[in-house]
KOLROMI-626820 format. One record per residue (C-alpha): x, y, z. Coordinates in steps of 0.05 Angstrom, whole numbers, plus 5000, padded with zeros to 4 digits. Layout:
BEGIN
XYZ/...
REM end
This chain:
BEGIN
757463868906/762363988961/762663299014/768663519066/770963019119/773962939181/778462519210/785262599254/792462209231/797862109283/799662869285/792463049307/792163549250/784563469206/785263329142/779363369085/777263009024/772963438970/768362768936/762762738893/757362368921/751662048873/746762188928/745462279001/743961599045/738261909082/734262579096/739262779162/745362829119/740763379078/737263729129/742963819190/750463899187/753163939254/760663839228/761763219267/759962739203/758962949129/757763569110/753763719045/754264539046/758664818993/764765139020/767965778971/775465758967/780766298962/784166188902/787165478923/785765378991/778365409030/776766119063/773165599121/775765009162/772664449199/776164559262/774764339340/777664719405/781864259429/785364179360/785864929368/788064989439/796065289443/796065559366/795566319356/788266309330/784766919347/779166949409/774566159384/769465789422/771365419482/766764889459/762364809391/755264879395/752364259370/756363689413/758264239458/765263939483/772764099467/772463569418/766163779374/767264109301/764664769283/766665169217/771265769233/771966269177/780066339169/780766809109/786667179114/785667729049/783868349072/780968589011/775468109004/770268299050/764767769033/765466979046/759666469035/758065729042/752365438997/746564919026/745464268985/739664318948/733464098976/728063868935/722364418970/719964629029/713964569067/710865259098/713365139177/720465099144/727165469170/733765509178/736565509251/744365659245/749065859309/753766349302/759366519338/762767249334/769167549373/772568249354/770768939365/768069009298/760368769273/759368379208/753168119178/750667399163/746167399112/741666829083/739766759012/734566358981/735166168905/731065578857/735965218824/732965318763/732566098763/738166668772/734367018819/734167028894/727467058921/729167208995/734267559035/734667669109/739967949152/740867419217/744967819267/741768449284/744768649349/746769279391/753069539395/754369359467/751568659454/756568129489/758567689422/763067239437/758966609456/753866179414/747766569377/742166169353/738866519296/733066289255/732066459184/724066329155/724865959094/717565819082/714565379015/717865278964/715164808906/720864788871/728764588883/733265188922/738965258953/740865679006/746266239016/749666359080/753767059069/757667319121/759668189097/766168359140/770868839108/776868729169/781568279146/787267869191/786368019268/779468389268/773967849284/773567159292/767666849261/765066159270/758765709236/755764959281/749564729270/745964809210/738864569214/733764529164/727264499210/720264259196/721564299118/719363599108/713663649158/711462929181/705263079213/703163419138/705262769114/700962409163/695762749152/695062729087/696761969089/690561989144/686462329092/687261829031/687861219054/689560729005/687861128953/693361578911/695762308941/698262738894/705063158904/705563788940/698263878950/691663558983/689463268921/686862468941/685062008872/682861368859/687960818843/684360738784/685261328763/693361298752/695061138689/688961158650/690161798608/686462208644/691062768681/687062828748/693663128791/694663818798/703063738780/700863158724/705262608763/699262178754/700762058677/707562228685/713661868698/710161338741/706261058677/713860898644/714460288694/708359938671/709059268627/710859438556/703359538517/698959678581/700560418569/700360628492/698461218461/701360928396/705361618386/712161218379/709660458357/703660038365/706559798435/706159098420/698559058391/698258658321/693958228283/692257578318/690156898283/687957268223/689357788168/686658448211/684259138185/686759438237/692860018227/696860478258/695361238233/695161998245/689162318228/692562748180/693762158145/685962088124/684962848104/685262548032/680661948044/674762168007/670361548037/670661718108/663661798156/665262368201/669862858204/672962758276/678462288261/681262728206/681563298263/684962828320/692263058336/696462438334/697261748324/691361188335/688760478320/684660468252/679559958226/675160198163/669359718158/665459598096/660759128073/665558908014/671758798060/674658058039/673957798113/667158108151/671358148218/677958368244/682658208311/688158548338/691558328400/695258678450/702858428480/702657938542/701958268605/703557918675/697757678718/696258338764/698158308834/691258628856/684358738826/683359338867/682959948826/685159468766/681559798706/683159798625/681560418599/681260638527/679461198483/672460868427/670861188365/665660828326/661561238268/656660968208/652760448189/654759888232/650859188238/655158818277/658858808355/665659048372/668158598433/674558658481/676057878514/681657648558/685257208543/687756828610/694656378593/693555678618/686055748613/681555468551/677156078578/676956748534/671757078572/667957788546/669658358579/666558928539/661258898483/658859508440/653059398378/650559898334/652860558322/655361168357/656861928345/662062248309/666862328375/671561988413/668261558472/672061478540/671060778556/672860378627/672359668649/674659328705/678758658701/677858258756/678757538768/685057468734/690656948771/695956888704/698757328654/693857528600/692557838528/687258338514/683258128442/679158708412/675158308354/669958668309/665758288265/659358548212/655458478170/650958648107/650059398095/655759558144/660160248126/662860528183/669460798215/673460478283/678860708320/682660608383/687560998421/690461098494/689160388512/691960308588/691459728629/692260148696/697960288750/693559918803/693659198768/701059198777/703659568843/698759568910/703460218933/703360688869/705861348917/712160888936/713660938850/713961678860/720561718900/724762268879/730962068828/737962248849/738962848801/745163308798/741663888781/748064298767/751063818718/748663918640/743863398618/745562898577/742162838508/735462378511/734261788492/730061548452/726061238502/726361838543/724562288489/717761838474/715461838543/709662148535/706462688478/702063308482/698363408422/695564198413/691164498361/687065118345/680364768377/676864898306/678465588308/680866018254/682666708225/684867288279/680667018333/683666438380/678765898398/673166008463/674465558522/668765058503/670564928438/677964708472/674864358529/671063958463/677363938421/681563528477/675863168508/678962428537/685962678510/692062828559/691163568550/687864118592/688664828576/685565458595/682965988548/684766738567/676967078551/679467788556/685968268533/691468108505/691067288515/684467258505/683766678453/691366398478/690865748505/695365668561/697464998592/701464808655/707964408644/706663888693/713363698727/720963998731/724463578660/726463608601/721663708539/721863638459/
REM end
């Protein structure tokens, strides 16, 4: 982007610097240019020198410069900047400056630009609204409709409805003039983005939640409990998104990449990392749901001959949580056969002889996945998570564990202040991924048990993906019915 500066030298004449700027130091220098301070609008050039300058009156006073402003609009003084158009090709009849791009838009937003117009002939300022991430505009609007006899050579304030936008634009002004050097004189001051960040919205919605989490660009109030656990209860996803990739290493794992830091602890453990394509061979399995689960999970195969009638596994350390509001592990149980013994989750406090029970689960259960939730509370020092199963005679049955997350809430008291926008250039190429990047998080889709010609029915997918990350809906009639079709959650880059 386009920064251009002011500032006078000893001969009074302005000079300007064209810089890069990483990003913008607050909202102002976004929303309102008034051209006595940075400007972040886009100015086009002609061929090697800029079709607009930053000018003032005073600067002007004595030169030849056709009919200008007395005084500029925003400051309103002799010495206040506007932007006077000074191309001097008469063959080029259109000239345009480009907004920075704004990240969206609220519904009360506009654009309030003045314009100031001198000459005996009429132009046209345009605006143009475009995404960033599209070719196409999707709203044009002519500004200065006015009568011939119309007095023009003062200040117009004109207003342009920009309205919601949920995704990043940029806007166009174009000003159409087809006389070239001594037909009009054409000048730009105070460009104002208006109520497009709306703080009483904001207020309101803060009003609305509380503590608890509001999710982007919409009304949508969760539980604190709720971020990070798996479960995508945001309408844009940001709940599991990006926000999760702060927590401690191993309090998020959906053992896709690694096993996050969980391992055997004090003893030799039956417990291993695999994808249940991995056990399509395994002739000795109880059910049939593990063999069908997209992915990567924790695997323990108990039997009554196993050399050692119990296995640990223990997860990474994790720092003592800063709040036991909200502060919940959740995990994703499967636990199928014969089973005579007691699967048990403990914490284990550092600096404490303590390793109290948190979770405790005897006999058997169904062939599916089981959502499970606890809370942790009481906790004052960093900790490990044990998961310990023991048995015994006649056992034969099948254990896994997967999407283990020790929530957002245990580790930030402000999880909405985690979901500040990045600085993002969004008209540089991206850089290749890496492989950090590339692994923060996985969708895993299948055909819901369906097969031949017909796609799957909505309840067999709501089944399929039951406790997973994934949420689809199932077309029921025409051309996608039996398509699943799922919402890409956020504006990034995806594998």
């Amino acid at each position: 982007s386009s920064a251009w500066q002011t500032f006078s030298d000893t001969n009074a004449e302005e000079k300007f610097t064209d810089e890069f700027l990483p990003h913008l130091e607050d909202d102002n220098q976004l929303t309102s240019c008034d051209f006595e301070s940075l400007c972040y609008w886009t100015l086009t050039h002609n061929g090697t020198h800029s079709e607009w300058s930053v000018v003032s009156p005073k600067q002007l006073k004595g030169t030849k410069a056709r009919t200008t402003p007395a005084i500029d609009h925003s400051v309103g003084q002799s010495e206040g900047h506007f932007l006077l158009l000074s191309s001097s090709d008469a063959g080029k009849c259109e000239h345009q400056i480009t907004s920075p791009v704004l990240p969206g838009s609220s519904r009360q937003c506009f654009l309030q630009v003045a314009l100031y117009e001198a000459g005996p002939t009429m132009g046209n300022l345009t605006v143009l609204i475009k995404p960033v991430l599209s070719d196409l505009v999707v709203h044009s609007e002519v500004l200065n409709h006015r009568r011939p006899d119309t007095h023009r050579d003062e200040w117009q304030v004109h207003k342009a409805m920009i309205g919601q936008m949920d995704e990043p634009f940029q806007v166009t002004l174009l000003y159409t003039s087809c006389v070239g050097e001594g037909g009009v004189s054409v000048a730009l001051d105070s460009l104002d983005f208006i109520d497009c960040v709306s703080g009483d919205e904001a207020e309101d919605l803060n009003a609305m939640c509380g503590k608890s989490f509001h999710c982007v660009n919409s009304d949508v109030c969760i539980d604190q409990s709720q971020v990070c656990n798996f479960h995508t209860d945001c309408p844009l996803g940001e709940d599991e998104g990006s926000i999760c990739d702060a927590l401690p290493f191993g309090s998020y794992c959906s053992f896709e990449s690694d096993s996050c830091g969980w391992s055997a602890s004090r003893q030799r453990s039956g417990w291993r990392r695999v994808a249940g394509d991995e056990l399509l061979e395994k002739q000795d399995m109880q059910g049939v749901t593990l063999q069908r689960t997209p992915g990567h999970f924790l695997y323990l195969q108990v039997k009554e001959s196993n050399s050692f009638p119990e296995a640990f596994i223990q997860s990474s350390f994790f720092p003592p949580p800063i709040s036991s509001t909200g502060c919940q592990m959740h995990f994703s149980l499967y636990l199928y056969g014969t089973f005579n013994g007691s699967l048990q989750v403990a914490i284990e406090e550092n600096g404490t002889a303590d390793v109290p029970l948190a979770w405790e689960r005897q006999g058997q259960s169904t062939d599916d996945w089981e959502a499970v939730a606890l809370e942790l509370i009481g906790l004052h020092h960093g900790f490990y998570v044990n998961v310990k199963a023991v048995w015994g005679q006649g056992s034969s049955a099948d254990l896994a564990f997967d999407n283990i997350a020790i929530g957002a809430a245990c580790f930030n008291t402000d999880l909405n202040s985690l979901l500040q926008m990045p600085d993002f250039d969004f008209l540089s190429p991206l850089p290749e991924p890496s492989v950090t990047e590339v692994s923060l998080m996985t969708w895993w889709f299948n055909s819901c048990g369906a097969s031949g010609p017909n796609g799957p029915t909505q309840a067999q997918c709501d089944s399929t993906y039951r406790n997973k990350n994934v949420s689809v809906t199932v077309g029921k009639e025409g051309p996608l019915k039996g398509v699943q079709m799922w919402k890409v959650p956020a504006t990034n880059r995806y594998l």
